[in-house]
C-alpha positions in Angstrom: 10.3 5.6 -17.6 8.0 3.6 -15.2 9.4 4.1 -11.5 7.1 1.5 -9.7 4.2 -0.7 -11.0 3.7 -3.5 -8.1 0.1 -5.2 -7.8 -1.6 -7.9 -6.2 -4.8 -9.7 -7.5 -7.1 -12.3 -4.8 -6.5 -15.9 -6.1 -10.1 -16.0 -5.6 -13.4 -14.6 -5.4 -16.2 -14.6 -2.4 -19.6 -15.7 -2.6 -20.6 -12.3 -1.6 -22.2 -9.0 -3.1 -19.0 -7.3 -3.3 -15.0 -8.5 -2.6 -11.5 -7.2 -3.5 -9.8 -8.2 -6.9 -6.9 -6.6 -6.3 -4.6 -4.1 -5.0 -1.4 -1.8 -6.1 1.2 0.6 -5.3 2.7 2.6 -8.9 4.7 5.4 -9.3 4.6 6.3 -13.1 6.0 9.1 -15.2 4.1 8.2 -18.5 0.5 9.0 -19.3 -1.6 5.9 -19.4 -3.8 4.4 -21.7 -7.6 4.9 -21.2 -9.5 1.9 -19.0 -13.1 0.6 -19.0 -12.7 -1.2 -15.6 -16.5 -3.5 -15.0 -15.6 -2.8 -11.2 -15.0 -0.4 -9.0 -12.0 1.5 -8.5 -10.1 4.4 -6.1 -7.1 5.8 -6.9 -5.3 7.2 -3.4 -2.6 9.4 -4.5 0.6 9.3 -2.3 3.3 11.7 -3.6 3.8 13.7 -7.0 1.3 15.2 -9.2 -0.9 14.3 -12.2 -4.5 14.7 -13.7 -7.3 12.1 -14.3 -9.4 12.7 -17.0 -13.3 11.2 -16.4 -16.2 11.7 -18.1 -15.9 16.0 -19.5 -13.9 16.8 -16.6 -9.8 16.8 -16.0 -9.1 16.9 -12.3 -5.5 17.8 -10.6 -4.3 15.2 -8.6 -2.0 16.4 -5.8 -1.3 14.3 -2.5 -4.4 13.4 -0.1 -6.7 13.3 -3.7 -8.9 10.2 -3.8 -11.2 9.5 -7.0 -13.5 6.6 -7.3 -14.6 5.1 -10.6 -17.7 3.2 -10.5 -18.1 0.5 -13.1 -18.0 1.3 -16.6 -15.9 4.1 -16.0 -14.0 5.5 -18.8 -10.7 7.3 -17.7 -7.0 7.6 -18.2 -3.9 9.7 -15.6 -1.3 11.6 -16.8 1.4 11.9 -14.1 2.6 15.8 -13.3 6.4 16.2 -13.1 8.5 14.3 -12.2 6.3 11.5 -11.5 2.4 10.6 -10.2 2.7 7.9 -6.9 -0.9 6.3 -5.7 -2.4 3.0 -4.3 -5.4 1.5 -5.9 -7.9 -0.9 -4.9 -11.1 -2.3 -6.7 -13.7 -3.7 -5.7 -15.8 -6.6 -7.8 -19.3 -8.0 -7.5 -22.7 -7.8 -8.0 -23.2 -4.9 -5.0 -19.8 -3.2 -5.2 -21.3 0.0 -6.2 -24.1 -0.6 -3.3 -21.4 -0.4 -1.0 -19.4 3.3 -1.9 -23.3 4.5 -2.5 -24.3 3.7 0.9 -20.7 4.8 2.3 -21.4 8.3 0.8 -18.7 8.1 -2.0 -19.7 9.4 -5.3 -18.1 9.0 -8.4 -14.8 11.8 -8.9 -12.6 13.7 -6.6 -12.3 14.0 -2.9 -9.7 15.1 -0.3 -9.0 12.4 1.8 -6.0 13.5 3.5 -2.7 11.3 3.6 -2.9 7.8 1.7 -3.1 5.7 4.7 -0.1 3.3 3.3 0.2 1.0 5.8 -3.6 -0.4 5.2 -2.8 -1.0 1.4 0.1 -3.3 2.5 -1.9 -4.7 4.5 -4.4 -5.4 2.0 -1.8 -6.8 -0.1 -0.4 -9.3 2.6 -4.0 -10.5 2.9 -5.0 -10.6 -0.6 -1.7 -13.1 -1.6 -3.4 -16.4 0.8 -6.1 -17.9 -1.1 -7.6 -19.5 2.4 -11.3 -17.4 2.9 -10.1 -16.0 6.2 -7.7 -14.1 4.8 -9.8 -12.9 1.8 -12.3 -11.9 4.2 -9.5 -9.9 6.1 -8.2 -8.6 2.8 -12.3 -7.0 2.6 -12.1 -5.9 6.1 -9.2 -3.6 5.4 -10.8 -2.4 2.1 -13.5 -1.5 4.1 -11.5 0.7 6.2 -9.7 2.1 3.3 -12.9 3.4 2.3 -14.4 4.7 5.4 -11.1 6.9 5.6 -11.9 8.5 2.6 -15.7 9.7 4.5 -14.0 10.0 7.8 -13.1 13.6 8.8 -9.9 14.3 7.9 -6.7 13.5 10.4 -4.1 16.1 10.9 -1.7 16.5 8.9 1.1 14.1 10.0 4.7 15.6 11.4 7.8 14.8 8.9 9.1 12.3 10.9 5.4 10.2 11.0 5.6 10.9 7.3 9.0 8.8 7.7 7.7 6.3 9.8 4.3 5.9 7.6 6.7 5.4 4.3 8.9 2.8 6.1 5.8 1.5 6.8 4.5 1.3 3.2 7.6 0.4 1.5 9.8 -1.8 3.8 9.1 -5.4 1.5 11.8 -3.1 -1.0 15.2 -5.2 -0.2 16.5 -2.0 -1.4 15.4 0.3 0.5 17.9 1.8 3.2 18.5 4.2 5.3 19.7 6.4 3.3 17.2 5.8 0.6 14.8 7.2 3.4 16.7 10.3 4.1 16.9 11.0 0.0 13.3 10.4 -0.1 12.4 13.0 2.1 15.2 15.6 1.4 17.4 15.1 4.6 20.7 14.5 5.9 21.1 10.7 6.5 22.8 11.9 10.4 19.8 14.2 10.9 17.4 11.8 10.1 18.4 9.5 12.3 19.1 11.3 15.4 15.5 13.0 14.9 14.2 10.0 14.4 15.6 8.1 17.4 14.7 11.4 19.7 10.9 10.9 18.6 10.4 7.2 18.5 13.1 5.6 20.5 14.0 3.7 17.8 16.8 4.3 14.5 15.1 4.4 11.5 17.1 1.3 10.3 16.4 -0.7 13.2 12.3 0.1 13.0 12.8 -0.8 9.0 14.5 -4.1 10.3 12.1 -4.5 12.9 9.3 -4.5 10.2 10.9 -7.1 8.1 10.8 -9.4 10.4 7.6 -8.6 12.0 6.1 -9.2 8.7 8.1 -12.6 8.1 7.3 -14.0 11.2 3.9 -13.3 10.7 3.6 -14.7 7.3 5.7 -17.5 9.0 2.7 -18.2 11.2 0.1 -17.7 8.8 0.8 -18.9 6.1 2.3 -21.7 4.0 4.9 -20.1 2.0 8.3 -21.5 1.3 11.0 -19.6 3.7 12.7 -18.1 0.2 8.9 -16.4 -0.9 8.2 -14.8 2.9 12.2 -13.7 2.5 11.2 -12.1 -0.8 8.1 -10.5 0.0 9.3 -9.2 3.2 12.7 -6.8 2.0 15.0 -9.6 2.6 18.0 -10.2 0.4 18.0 -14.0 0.5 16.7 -16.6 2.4 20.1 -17.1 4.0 20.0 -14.1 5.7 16.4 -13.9 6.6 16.7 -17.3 8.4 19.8 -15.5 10.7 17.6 -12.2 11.3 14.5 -14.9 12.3 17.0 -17.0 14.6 19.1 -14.3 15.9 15.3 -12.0 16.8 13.2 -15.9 17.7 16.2 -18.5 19.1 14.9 -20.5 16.3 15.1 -21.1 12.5 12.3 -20.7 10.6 11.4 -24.1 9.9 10.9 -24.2 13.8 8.6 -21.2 14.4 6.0 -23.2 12.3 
């Protein structure tokens, strides 16, 4: 059974050496097929277990592994139990493998440390707007994506900015609560959110409210999505209600904050 298979590809393509072509979050618990991919490609893995077999080598996959596939690459993953959970991004053009080359990133495995969630959604917000400034924001991010993976590696974050980085990563879920949250991580729905009010100031279920709308007022602003997409792609229910959460947070509808 697939758990999770969400992607986003750019509506278009720079004239430049190298730009994104798309971006994804999947949690799987089936092996996949082998891929030839022309482009380049990193798999960030964010939870679970697996193995990726490339070239003569099978490598474990465990949380903090990167790999990068140049182009051409011939590989397929098979997800550990109970499931495999990693962001990908690739990266298309003419000098997309001048660009890991000259970051330092060679083909296979490295230890990156913890998949820095939040960028990939924000890749993903960027990569949905066809307008160039956003594409070129959407390679921005990519770029800093990448330079994590060469950057020396952060400390390992505290449970509770494990929390805050997943609500982070997965708040455009409209199913996600919080007691999703607390199952996710193994804890007491009560515990987590007095430990998570003592260290942030905040319940969890207000900061995963407060990120809905941060992101819908945003897209609001930036974009020219109808009010029912930016509901959808923010972790609202309906339009209905995301247009009381905007008025109740902004004194206005929607249609106003335009």
């Amino acid at each position: 059974m697939e758990l999770k298979r969400h992607y986003v590809m750019a509506p278009r393509c720079l004239a430049t050496g190298f730009f994104v072509r798309g971006t994804g979050h999947f949690v799987i618990r089936l092996k996949e097929n082998v891929k030839t991919a022309p482009y380049c490609e990193i798999f960030w893995c964010a939870g679970g277990t697996g193995t990726v077999r490339y070239g003569d080598g099978t490598y474990a996959l465990k949380p903090g592994s990167v790999f990068y596939f140049p182009p051409g690459s011939a590989h397929d993953i098979t997800p550990g139990a109970p499931y495999l959970d990693y962001h990908w991004l690739s990266i298309d053009g003419p000098r997309a493998a001048v660009l890991f080359e000259s970051l330092g990133i060679g083909p296979g495995l490295a230890d990156a440390g913890p998949c820095p969630e939040e960028l990939f959604s924000r890749l993903e917000e960027y990569l949905q707007d066809s307008v160039k400034e956003f594409q070129l924001k959407a390679l921005n991010t990519a770029f800093e994506i990448l330079t994590r993976i060469v950057s020396p590696r952060p400390e390992k974050l505290s449970l509770l900015e494990q929390v805050k980085s997943f609500i982070d990563g997965e708040f455009r879920r409209p199913e996600l609560d919080v007691a999703g949250i607390a199952g996710h991580f193994h804890l007491h729905r009560v515990s987590l959110s007095r430990m998570f009010r003592q260290r942030f100031g905040i319940p969890p279920g207000a900061y995963l409210a407060s990120r809905r709308v941060q992101a819908g007022m945003a897209l609001l602003g930036t974009t020219s999505l109808s009010v029912k997409e930016i509901a959808s792609r923010c972790g609202f229910a309906s339009a209905d209600y995301f247009s009381k959460v905007i008025r109740r947070a902004a004194g206005a509808p929607p249609t106003l904050m335009r």
